[in-house]
C-alpha positions as CSV (number, residue, x, y, z in Angstrom):
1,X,113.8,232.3,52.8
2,X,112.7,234.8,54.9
3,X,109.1,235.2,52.5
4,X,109.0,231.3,53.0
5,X,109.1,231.0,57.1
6,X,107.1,234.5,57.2
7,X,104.5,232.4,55.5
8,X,104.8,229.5,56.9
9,X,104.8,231.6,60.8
10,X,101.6,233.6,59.7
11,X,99.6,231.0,57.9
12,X,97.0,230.7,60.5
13,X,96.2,234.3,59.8
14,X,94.7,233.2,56.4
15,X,91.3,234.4,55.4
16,X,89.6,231.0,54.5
17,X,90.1,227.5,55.5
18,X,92.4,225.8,53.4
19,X,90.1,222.3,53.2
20,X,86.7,224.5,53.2
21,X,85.3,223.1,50.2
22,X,82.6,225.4,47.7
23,X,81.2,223.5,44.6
24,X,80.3,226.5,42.8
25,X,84.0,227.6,42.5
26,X,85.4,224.8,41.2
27,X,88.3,225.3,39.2
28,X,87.4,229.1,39.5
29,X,89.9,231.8,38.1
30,X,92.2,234.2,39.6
31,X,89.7,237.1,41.4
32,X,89.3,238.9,44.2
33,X,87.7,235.8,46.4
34,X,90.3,233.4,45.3
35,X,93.7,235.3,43.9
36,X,95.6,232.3,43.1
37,X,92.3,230.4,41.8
38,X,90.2,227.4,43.4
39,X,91.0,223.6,42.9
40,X,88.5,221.1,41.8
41,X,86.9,221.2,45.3
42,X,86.7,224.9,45.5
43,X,88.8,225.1,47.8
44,X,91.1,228.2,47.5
45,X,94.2,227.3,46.2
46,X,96.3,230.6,47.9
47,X,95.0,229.3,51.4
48,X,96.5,226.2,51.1
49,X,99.4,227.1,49.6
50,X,100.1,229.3,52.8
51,X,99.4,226.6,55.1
52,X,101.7,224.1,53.0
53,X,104.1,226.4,53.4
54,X,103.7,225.6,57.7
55,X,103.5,221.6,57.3
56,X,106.7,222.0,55.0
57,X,108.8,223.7,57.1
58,X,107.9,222.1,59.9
59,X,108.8,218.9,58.0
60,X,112.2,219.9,56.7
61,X,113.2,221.9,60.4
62,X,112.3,219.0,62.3
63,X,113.7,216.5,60.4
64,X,117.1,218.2,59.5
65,X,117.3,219.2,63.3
66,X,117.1,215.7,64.7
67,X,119.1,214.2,61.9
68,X,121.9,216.8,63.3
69,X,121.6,215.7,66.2
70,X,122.1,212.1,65.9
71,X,124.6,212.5,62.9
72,X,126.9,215.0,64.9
73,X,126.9,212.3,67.7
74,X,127.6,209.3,66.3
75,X,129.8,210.9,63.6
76,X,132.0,212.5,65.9
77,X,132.0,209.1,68.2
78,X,133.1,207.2,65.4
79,X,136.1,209.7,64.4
80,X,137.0,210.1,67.8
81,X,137.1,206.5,69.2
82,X,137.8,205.2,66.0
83,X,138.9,201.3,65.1
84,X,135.8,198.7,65.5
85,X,133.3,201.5,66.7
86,X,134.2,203.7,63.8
87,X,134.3,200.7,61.0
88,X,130.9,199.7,62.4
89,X,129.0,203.3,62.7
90,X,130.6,204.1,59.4
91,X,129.7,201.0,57.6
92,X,126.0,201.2,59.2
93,X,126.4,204.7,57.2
94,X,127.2,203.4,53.7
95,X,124.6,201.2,53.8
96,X,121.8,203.8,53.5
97,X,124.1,205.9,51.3
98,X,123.9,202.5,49.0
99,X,120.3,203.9,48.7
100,X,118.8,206.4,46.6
101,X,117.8,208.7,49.5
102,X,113.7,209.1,48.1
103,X,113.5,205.3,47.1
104,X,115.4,204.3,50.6
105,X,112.5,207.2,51.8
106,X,109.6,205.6,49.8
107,X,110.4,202.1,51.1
108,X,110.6,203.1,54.5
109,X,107.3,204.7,54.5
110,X,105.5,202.2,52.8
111,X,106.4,200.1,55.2
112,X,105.3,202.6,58.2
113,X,102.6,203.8,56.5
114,X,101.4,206.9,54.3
115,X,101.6,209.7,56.9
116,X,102.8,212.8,57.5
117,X,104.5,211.9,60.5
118,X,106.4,208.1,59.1
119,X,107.6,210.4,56.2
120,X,109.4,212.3,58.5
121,X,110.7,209.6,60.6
122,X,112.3,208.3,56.6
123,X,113.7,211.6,55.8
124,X,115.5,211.7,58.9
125,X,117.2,208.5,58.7
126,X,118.2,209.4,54.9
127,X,119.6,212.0,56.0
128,X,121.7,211.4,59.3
129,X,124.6,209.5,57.3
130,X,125.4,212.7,54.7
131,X,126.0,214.5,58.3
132,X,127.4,211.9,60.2
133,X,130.2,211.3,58.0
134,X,130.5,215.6,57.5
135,X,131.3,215.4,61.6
136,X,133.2,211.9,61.3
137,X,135.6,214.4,59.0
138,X,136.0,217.0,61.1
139,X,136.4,215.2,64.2
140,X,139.4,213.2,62.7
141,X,140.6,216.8,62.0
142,X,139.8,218.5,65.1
143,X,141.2,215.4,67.3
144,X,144.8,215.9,66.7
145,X,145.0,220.0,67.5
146,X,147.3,220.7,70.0
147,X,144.0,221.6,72.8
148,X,142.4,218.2,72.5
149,X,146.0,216.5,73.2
150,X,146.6,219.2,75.9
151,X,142.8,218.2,77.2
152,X,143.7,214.9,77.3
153,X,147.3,215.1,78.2
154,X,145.4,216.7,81.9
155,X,142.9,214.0,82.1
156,X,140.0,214.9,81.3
157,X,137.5,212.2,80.3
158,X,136.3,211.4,76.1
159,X,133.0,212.6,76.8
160,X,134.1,216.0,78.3
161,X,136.5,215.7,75.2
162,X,133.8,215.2,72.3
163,X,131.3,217.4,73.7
164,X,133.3,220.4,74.7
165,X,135.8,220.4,72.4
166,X,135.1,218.0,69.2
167,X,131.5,219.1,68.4
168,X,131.6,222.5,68.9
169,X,134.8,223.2,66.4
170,X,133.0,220.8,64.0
171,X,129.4,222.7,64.0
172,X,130.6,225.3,61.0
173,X,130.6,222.5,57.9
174,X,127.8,220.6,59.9
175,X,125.6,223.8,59.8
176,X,126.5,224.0,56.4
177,X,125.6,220.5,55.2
178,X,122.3,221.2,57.4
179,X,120.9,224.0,55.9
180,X,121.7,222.5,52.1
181,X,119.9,219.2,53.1
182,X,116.7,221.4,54.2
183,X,116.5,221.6,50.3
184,X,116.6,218.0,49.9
185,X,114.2,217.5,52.7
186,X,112.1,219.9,50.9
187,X,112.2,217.6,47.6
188,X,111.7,215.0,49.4
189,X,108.8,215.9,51.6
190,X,106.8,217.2,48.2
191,X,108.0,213.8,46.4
192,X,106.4,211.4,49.0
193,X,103.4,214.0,48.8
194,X,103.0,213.5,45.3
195,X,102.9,209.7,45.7
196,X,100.7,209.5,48.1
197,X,103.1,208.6,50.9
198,X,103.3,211.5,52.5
199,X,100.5,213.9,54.4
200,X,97.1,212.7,53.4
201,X,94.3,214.5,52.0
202,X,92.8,217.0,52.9
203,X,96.0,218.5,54.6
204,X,97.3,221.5,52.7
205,X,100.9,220.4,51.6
206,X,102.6,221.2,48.5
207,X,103.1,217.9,46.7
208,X,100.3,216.4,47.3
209,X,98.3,219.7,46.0
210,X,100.2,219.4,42.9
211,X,99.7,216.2,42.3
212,X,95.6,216.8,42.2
213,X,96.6,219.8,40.1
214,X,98.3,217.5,37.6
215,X,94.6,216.1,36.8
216,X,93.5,219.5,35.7
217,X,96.4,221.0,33.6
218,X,94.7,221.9,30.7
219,X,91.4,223.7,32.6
220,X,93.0,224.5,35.6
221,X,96.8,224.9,35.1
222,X,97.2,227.2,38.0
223,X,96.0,224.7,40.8
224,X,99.6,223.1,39.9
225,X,101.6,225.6,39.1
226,X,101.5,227.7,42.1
227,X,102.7,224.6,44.6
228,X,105.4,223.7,42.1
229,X,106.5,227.0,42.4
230,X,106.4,227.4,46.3
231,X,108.7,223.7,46.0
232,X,111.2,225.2,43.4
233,X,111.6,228.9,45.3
234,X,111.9,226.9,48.8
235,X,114.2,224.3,47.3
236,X,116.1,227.2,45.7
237,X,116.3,229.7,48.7
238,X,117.9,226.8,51.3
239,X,120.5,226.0,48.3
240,X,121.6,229.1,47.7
241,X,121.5,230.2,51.3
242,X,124.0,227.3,52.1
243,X,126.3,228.2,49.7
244,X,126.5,231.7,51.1
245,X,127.0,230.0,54.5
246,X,129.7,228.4,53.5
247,X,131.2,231.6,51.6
248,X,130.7,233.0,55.5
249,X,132.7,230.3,57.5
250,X,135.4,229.8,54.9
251,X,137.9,232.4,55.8
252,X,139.7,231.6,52.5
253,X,136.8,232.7,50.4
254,X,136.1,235.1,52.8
255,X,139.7,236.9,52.2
């Protein structure tokens, strides 16, 4: 992960310009001018992998980061007040969850419109009710220790309650759950890509680079390869640095 956001940081710092497009080197091998190859434009096919790197992180930060944010709230209203508010937050949740999270996501930008930015407005809202009901959990935990009742038991006010209390004992397993879904937002950033839905030609971004690449896998099979791999190795990094996360903040596993 840290190869991936060094990327991603530096990308600016590339050589060539990731949509400069050279005829002559179409579909050109692996050499010194292009060291991952060139695409069927020419274009250099290690340049714009870099710079994908940058649009897919920002994607899956920005996205996970304000789906955090609003799950964390309105999970931790819904455990704290509970009754009506609770049963209607909650049910609000289960509907999207009804949802496959990339069709709910491919329907919702179909209906924005194929951009980079209304895909990430769809992975959001896919992905607020997997953390919402995470903090909804914990907050029906965390409400009943022995400090909350002592908080309230003083007088101080719910909102004083939730914020200074509720969501910051709850932001462990909501980390947790955040860093795993930056896989997913990954996957699904590089699946609305590859359909077409997602950033738009020519912007450098992983699944819609391997999706021209597809065209060419018998000449070319390297223009697809190489952002296929960037999606798995991102994809896999973000798993596998949530599980260790949650190895961390889980002092039984920890003992």
């Amino acid at each position: 992960m840290a190869v991936v956001t060094a990327t991603a940081v530096l990308s600016p710092l590339t050589p060539s310009d990731p949509n400069a497009i050279h005829l002559e080197d179409q579909l050109a091998l692996m050499t010194i001018k292009h060291i991952l190859g060139a695409d069927f434009h020419g274009r250099d096919v290690f340049s714009r992998l870099v710079h994908g790197a940058r649009v897919t992180m920002v994607v899956a930060t920005v996205t996970v980061m304000v789906a955090a944010v609003i799950g964390t709230l309105t999970g931790a209203i819904a455990g704290y007040v509970g009754r009506k508010v609770d049963a209607i937050i909650m049910r609000t949740m289960d509907i999207i969850l009804s949802f496959p999270a990339i069709v709910l996501a491919m329907a919702l930008t179909a209906a924005l419109g194929p951009s980079l930015q209304n895909s990430m407005i769809s992975i959001t809202v896919v992905t607020i009710p997997a953390i919402a009901r995470v903090a909804r959990g914990q907050t029906l935990v965390v409400k009943e220790m022995d400090y909350v009742q002592a908080a309230r038991a003083i007088g101080v006010d719910d909102a004083s309650i939730i914020f200074r209390h509720i969501i910051p004992n709850c932001l462990g397993p909501i980390t947790v759950q955040a860093t795993l879904y930056m896989a997913v937002s990954i996957l699904t950033t590089a699946s609305l890509g590859f359909l077409g839905l997602g950033a738009q030609p020519p912007t450098p971004e992983w699944g819609a680079d391997l999706a021209e690449g597809m065209r060419y896998m018998r000449e070319a099979p390297w223009v697809a390869a190489f952002p296929g791999l960037a999606i798995f190795t991102a994809a896999l990094g973000f798993n596998l640095l949530g599980d260790g996360l949650a190895d961390i903040m889980n002092p039984r596993l920890r003992e």
